[in-house]
Biopython code that builds the backbone (N, CA, C, O; Angstrom):
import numpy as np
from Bio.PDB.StructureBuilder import StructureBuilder

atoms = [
    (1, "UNK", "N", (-11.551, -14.013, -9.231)),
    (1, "UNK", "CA", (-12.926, -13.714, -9.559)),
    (1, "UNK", "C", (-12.967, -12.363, -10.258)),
    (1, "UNK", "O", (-12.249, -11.467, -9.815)),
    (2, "UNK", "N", (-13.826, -12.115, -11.422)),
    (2, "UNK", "CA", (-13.624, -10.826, -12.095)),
    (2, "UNK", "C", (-15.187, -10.414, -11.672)),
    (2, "UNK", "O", (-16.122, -11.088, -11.241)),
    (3, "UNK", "N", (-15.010, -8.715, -12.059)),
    (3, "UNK", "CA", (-16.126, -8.034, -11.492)),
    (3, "UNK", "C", (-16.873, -8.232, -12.755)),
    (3, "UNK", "O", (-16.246, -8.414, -13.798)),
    (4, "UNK", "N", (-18.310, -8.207, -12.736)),
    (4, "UNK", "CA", (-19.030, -8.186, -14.489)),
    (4, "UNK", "C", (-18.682, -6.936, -14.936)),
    (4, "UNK", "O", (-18.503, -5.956, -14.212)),
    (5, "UNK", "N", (-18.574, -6.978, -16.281)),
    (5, "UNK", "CA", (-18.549, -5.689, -16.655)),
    (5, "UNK", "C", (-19.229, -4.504, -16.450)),
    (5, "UNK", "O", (-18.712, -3.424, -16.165)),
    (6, "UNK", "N", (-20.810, -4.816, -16.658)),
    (6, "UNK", "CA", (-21.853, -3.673, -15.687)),
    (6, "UNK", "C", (-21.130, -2.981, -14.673)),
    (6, "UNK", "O", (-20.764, -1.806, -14.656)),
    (7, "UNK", "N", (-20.957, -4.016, -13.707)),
    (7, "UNK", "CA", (-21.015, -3.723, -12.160)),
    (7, "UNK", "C", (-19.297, -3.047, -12.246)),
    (7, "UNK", "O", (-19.303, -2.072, -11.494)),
    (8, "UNK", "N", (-18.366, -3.156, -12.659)),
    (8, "UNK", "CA", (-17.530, -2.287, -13.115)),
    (8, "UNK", "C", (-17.731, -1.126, -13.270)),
    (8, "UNK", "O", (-17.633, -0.319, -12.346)),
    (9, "UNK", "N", (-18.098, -0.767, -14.639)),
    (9, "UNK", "CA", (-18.810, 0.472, -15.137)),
    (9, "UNK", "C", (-19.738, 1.087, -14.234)),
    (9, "UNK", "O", (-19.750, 2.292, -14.488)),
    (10, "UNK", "N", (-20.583, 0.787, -13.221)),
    (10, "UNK", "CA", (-21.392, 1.247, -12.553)),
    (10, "UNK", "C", (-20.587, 1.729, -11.405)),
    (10, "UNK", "O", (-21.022, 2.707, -10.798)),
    (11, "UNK", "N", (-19.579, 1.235, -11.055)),
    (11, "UNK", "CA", (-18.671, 1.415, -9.895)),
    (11, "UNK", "C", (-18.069, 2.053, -10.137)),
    (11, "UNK", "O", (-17.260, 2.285, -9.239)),
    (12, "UNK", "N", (-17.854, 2.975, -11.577)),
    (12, "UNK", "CA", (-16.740, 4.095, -11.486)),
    (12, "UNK", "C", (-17.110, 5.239, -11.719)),
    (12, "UNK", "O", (-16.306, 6.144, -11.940)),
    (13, "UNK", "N", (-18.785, 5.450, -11.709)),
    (13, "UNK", "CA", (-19.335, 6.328, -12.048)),
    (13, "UNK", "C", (-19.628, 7.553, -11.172)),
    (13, "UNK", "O", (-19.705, 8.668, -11.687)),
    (14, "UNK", "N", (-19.791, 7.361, -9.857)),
    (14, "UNK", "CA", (-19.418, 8.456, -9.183)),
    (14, "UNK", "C", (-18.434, 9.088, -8.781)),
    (14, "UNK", "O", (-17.263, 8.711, -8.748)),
    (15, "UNK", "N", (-18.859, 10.035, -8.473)),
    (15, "UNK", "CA", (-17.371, 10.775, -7.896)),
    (15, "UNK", "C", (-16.414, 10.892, -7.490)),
    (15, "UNK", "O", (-16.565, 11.496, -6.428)),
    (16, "UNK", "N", (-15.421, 10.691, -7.651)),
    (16, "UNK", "CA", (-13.976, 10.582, -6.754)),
    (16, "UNK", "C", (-14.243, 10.539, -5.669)),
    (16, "UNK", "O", (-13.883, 9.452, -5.216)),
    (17, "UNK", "N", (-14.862, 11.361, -4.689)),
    (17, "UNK", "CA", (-15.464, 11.402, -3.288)),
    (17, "UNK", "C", (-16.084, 9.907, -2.613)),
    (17, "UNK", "O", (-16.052, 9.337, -1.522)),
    (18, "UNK", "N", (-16.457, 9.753, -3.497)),
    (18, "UNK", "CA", (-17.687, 8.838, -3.209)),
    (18, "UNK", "C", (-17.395, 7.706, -3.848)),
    (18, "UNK", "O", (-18.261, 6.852, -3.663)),
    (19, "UNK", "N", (-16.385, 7.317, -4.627)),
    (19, "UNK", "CA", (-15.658, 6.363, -4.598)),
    (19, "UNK", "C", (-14.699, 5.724, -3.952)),
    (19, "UNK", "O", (-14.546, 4.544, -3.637)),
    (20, "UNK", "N", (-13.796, 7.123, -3.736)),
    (20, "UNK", "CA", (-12.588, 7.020, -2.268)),
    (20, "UNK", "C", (-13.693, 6.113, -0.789)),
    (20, "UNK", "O", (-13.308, 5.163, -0.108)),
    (21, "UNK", "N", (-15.020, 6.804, -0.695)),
    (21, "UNK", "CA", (-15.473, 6.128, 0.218)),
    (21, "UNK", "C", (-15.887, 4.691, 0.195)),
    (21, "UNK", "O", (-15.785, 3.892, 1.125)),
    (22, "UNK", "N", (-16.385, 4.471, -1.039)),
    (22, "UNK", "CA", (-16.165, 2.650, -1.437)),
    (22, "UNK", "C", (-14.873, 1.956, -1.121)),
    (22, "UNK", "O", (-14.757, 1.017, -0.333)),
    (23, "UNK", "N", (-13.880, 2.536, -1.843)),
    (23, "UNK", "CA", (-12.652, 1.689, -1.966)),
    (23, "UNK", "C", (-12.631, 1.680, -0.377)),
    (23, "UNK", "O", (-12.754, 0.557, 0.110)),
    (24, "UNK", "N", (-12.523, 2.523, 0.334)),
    (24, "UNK", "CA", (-12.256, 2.562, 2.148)),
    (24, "UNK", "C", (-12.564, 1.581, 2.903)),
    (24, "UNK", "O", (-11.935, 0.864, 3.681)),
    (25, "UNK", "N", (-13.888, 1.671, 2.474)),
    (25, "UNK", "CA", (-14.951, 0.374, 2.896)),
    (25, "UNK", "C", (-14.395, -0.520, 2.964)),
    (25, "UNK", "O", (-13.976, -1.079, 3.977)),
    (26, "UNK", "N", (-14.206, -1.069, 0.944)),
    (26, "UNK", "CA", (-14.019, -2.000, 0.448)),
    (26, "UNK", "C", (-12.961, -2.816, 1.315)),
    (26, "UNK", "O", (-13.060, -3.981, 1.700)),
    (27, "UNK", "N", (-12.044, -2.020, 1.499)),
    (27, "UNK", "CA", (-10.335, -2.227, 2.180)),
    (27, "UNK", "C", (-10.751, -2.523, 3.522)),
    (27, "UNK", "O", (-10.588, -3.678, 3.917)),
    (28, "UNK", "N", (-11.210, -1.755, 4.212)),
    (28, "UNK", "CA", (-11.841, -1.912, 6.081)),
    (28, "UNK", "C", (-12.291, -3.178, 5.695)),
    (28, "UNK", "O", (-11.720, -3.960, 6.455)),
    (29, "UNK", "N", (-13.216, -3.992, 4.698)),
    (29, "UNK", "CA", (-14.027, -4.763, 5.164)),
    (29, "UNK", "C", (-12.470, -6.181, 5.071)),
    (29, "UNK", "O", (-12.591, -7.346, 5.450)),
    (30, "UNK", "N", (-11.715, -5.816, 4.719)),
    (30, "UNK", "CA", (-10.657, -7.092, 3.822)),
    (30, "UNK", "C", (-10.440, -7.316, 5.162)),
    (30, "UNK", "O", (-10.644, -8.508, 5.395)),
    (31, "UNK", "N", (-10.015, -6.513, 6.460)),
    (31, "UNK", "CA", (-9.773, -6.287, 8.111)),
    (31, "UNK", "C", (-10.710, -7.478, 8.991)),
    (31, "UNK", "O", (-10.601, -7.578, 10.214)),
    (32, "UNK", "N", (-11.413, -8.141, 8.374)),
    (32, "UNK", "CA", (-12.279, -8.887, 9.475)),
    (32, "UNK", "C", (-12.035, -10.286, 8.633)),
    (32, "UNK", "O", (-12.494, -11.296, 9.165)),
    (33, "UNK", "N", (-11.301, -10.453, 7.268)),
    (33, "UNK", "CA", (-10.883, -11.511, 7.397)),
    (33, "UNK", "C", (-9.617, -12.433, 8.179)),
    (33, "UNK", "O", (-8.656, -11.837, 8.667)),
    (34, "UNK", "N", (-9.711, -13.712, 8.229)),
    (34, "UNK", "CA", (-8.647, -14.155, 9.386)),
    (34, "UNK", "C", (-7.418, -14.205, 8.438)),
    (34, "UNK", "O", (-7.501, -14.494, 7.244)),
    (35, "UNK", "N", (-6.191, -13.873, 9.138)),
    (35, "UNK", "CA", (-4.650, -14.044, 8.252)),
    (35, "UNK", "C", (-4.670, -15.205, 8.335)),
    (35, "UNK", "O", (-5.337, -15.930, 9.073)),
    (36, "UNK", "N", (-3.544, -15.561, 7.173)),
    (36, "UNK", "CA", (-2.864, -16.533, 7.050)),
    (36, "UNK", "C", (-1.815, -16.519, 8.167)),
    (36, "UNK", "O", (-1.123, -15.533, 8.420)),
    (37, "UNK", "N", (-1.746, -17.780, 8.866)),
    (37, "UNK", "CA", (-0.444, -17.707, 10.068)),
    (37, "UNK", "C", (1.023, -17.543, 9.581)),
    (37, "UNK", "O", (1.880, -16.813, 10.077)),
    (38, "UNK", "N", (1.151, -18.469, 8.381)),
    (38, "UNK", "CA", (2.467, -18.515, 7.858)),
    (38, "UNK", "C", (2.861, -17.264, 7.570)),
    (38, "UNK", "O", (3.950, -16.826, 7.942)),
    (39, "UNK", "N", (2.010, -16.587, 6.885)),
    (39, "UNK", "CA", (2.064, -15.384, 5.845)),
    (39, "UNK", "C", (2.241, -14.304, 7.387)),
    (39, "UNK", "O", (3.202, -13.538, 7.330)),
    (40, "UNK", "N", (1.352, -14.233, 8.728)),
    (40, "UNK", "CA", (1.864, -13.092, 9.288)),
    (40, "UNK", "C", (3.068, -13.772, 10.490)),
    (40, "UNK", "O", (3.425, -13.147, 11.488)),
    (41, "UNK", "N", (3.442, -14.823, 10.210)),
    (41, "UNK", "CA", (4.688, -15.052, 11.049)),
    (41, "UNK", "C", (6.037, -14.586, 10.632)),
    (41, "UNK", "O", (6.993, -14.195, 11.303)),
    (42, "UNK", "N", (5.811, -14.774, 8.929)),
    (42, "UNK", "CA", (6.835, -14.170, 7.616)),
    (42, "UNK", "C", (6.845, -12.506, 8.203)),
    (42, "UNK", "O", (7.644, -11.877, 8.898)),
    (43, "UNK", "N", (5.790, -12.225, 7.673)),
    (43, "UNK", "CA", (6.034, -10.505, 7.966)),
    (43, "UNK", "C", (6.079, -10.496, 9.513)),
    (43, "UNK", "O", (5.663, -9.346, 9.664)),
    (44, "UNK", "N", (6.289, -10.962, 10.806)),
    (44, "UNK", "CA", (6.832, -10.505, 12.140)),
    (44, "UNK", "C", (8.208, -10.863, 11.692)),
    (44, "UNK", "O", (9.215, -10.217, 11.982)),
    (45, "UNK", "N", (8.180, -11.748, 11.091)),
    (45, "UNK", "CA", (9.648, -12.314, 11.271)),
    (45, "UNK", "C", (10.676, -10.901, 10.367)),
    (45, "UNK", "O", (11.689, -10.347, 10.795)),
    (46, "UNK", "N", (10.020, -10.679, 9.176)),
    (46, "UNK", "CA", (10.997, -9.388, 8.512)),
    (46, "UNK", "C", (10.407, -8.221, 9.065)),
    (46, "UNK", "O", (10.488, -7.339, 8.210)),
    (47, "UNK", "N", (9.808, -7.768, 10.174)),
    (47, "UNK", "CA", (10.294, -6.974, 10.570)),
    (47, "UNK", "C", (10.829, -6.589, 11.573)),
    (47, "UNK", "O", (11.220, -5.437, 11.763)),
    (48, "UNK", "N", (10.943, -7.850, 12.619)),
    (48, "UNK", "CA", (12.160, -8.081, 13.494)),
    (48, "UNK", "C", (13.385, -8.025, 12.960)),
    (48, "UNK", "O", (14.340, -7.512, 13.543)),
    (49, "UNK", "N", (13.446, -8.618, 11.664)),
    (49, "UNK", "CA", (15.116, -8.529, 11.422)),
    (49, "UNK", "C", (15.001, -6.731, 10.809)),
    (49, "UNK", "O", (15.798, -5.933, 11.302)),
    (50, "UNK", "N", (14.210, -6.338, 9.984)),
    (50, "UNK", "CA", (13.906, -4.710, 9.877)),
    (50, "UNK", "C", (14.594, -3.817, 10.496)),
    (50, "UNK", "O", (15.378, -2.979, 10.051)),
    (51, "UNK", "N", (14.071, -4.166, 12.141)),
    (51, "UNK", "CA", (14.259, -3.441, 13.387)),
    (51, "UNK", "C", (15.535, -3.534, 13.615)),
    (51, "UNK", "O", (16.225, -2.521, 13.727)),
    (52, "UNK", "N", (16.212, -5.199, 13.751)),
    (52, "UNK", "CA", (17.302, -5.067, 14.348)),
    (52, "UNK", "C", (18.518, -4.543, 13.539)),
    (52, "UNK", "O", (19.635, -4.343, 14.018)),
    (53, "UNK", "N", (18.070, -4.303, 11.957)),
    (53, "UNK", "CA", (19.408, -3.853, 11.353)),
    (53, "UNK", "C", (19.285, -2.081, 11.495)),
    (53, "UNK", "O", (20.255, -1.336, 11.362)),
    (54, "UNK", "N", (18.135, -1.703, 11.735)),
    (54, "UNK", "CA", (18.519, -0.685, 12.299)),
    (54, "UNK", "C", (18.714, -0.204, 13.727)),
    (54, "UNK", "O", (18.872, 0.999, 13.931)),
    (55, "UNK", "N", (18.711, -1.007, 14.645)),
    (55, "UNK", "CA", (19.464, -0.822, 15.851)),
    (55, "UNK", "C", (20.890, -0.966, 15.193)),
    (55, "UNK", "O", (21.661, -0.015, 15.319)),
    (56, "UNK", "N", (21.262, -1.994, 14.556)),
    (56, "UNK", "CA", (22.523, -2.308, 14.798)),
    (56, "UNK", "C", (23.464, -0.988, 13.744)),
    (56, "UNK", "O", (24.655, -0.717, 13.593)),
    (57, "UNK", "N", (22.411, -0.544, 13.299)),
    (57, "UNK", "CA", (23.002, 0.448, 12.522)),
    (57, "UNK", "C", (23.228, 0.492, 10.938)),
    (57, "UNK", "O", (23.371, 1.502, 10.249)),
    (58, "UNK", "N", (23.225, -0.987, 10.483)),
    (58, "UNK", "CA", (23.314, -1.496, 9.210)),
    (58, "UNK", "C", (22.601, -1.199, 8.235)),
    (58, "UNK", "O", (22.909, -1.617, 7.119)),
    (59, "UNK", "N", (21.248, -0.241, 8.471)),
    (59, "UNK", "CA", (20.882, 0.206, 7.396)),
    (59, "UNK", "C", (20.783, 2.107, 7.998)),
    (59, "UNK", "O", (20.632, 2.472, 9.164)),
    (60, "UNK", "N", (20.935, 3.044, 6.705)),
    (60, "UNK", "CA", (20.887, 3.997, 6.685)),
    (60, "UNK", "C", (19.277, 4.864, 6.737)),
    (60, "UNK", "O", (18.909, 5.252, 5.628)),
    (61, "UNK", "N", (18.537, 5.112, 7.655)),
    (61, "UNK", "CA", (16.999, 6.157, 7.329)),
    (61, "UNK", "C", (17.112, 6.848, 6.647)),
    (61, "UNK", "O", (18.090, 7.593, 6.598)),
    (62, "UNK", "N", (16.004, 6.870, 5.734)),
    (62, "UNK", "CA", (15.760, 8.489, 4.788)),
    (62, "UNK", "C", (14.792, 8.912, 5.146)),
    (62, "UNK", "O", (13.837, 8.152, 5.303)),
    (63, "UNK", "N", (14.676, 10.292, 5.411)),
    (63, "UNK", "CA", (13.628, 11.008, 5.706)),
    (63, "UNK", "C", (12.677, 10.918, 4.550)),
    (63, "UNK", "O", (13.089, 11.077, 3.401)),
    (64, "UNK", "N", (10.988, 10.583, 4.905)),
    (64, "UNK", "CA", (10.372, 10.237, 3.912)),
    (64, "UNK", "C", (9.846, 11.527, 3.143)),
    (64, "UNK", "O", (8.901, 11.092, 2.484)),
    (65, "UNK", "N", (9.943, 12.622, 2.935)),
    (65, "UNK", "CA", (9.595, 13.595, 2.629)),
    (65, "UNK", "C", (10.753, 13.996, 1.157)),
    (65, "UNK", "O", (10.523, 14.449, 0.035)),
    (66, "UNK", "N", (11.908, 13.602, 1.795)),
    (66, "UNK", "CA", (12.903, 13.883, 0.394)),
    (66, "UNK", "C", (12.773, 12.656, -0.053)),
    (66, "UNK", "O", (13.539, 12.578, -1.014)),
    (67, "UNK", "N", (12.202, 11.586, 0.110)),
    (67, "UNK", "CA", (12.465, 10.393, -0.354)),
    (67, "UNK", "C", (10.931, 10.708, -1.899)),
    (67, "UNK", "O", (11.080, 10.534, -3.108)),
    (68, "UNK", "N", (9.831, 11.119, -1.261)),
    (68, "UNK", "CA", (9.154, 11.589, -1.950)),
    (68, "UNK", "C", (9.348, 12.435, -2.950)),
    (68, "UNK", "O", (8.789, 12.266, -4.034)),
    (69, "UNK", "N", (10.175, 13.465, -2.705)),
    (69, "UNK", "CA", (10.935, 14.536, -3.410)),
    (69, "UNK", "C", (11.409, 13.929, -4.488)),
    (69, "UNK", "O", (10.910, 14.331, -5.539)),
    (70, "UNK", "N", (12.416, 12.876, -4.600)),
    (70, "UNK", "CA", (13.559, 12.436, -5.023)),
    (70, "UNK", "C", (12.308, 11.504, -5.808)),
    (70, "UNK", "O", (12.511, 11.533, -7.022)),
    (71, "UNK", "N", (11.468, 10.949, -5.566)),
    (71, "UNK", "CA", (10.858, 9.812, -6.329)),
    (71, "UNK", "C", (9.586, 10.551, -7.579)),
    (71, "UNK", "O", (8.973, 9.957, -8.465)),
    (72, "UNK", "N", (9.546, 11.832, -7.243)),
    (72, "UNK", "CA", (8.512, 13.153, -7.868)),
    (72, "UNK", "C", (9.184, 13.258, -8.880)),
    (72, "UNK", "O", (8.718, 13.018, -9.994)),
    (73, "UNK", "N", (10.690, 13.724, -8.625)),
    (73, "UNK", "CA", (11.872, 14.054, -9.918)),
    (73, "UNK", "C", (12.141, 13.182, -10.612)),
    (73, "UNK", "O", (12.450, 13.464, -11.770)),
    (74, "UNK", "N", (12.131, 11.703, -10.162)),
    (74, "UNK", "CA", (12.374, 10.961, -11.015)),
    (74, "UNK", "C", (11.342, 10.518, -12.084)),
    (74, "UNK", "O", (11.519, 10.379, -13.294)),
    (75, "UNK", "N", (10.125, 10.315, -11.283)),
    (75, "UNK", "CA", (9.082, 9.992, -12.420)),
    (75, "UNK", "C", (8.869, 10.965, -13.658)),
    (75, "UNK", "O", (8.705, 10.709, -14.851)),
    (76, "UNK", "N", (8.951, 12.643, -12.696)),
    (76, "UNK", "CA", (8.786, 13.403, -13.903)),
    (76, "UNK", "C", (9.857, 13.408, -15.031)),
    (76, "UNK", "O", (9.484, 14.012, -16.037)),
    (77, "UNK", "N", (11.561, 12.673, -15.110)),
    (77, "UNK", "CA", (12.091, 12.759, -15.746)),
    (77, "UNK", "C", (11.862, 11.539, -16.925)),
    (77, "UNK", "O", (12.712, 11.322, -17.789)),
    (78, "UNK", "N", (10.961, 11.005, -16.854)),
    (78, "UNK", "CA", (10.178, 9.878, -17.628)),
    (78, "UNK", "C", (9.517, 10.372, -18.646)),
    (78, "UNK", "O", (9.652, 10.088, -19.836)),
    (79, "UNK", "N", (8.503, 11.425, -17.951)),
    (79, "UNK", "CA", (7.591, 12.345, -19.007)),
    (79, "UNK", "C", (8.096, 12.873, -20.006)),
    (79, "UNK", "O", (7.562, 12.992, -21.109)),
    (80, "UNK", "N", (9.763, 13.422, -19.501)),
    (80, "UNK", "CA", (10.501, 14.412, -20.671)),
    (80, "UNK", "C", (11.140, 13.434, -21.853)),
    (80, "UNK", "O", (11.729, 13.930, -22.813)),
]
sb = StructureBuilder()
sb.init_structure("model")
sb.init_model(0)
sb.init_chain("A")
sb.init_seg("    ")
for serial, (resi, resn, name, xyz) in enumerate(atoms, 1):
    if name == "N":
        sb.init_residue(resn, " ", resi, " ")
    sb.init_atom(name, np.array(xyz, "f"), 0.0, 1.0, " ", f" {name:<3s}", serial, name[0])
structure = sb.get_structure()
């Protein structure tokens, strides 16, 4: 479904502030629809196996802060 064009344009007209508070909404309200079963049995199911490869050790953590770091440097090396 597409938004009309108006109602587009009318929706981007305030403020960053006060848009962030739409989109919020917008997103909270997506929360009271019902899941799909398949679709959240899929995602329990990967992130049980998630979990267990890192118990078992098989995958390595990155701290998300250099991971951010590392993903900052890279984009900016795009710009150059």
């Amino acid at each position: 479904m597409a938004i009309r064009p108006e109602l587009h344009d009318e929706l981007l007209k305030p403020p960053a502030d006060e848009r962030q508070a739409l989109a919020d909404e917008l997103y909270d309200s997506l929360d009271d629809e019902p899941l799909d079963p398949t679709w959240e049995r899929a995602w329990s199911d990967e992130i049980a196996r998630r979990v267990q490869d890192i118990a078992d050790g098989n995958v390595q953590l990155v701290d998300a802060d250099e991971m951010h770091a590392e993903l900052r440097d890279e984009l900016q090396s795009f710009d150059k």
